[in-house]
C-alpha positions in Angstrom: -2.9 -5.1 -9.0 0.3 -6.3 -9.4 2.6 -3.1 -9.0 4.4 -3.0 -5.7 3.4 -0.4 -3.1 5.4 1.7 -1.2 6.1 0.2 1.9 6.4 1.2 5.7 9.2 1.1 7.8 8.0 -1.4 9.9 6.8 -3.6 6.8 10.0 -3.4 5.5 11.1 -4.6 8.7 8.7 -7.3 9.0 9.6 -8.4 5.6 13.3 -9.0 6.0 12.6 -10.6 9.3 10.5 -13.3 7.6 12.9 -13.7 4.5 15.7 -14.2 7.0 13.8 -16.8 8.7 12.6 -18.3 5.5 16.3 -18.6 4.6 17.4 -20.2 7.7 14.6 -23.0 7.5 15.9 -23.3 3.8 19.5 -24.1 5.3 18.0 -26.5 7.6 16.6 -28.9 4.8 14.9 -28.5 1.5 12.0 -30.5 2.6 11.0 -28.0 5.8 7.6 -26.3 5.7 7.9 -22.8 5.1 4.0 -22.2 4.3 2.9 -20.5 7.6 5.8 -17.5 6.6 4.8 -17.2 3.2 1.7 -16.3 4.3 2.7 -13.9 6.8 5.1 -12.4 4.2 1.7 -12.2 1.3 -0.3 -10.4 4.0 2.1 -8.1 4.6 2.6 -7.0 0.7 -1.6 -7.4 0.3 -2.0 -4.9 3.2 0.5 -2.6 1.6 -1.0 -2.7 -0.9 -4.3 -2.0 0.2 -3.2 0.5 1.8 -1.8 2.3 -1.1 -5.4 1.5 -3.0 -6.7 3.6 -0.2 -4.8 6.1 -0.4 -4.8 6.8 -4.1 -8.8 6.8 -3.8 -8.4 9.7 -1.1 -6.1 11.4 -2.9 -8.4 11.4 -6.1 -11.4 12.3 -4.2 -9.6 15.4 -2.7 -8.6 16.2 -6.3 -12.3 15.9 -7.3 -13.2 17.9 -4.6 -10.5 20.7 -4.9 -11.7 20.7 -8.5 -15.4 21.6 -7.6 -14.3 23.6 -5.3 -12.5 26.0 -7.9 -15.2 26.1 -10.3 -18.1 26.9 -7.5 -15.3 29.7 -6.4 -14.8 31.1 -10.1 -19.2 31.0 -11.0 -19.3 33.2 -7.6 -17.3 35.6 -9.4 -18.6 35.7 -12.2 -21.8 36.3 -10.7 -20.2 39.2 -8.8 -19.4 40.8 -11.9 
């Protein structure tokens, strides 16, 4: 998945903090090990958007179940009739 979620305040927060960091180690010299961040900063965005994953999968099961819900609702009157 490859899109890019939506994120939270606090990731967004998170995120800047660590490119800001990343930047100032960058300054420093070209040769300076920057692999711990990056990881923090992929974590972030893979949690995001894992999070959105999740949240699209409850939102279609709702859906689903709204769904099934109308049509149980619309046989009962039928039935009535």
């Amino acid at each position: 998945m490859e899109k890019n979620p939506k994120y939270t305040a606090g990731e967004i927060a998170k995120l800047a903090w660590l490119t800001a960091r990343m930047a100032k180690r960058g300054i420093a010299s070209q040769t300076v090990y920057q692999g711990d961040l990056e990881r923090k900063f992929t974590r972030i965005v893979d949690g995001a958007r894992e999070r959105d994953a999740e949240l699209a999968a409850e939102k279609a099961e709702a859906e689903k179940a709204a769904r099934k819900a109308r049509v149980q609702a619309k046989a009962k009157n039928l039935k009535r009739k």
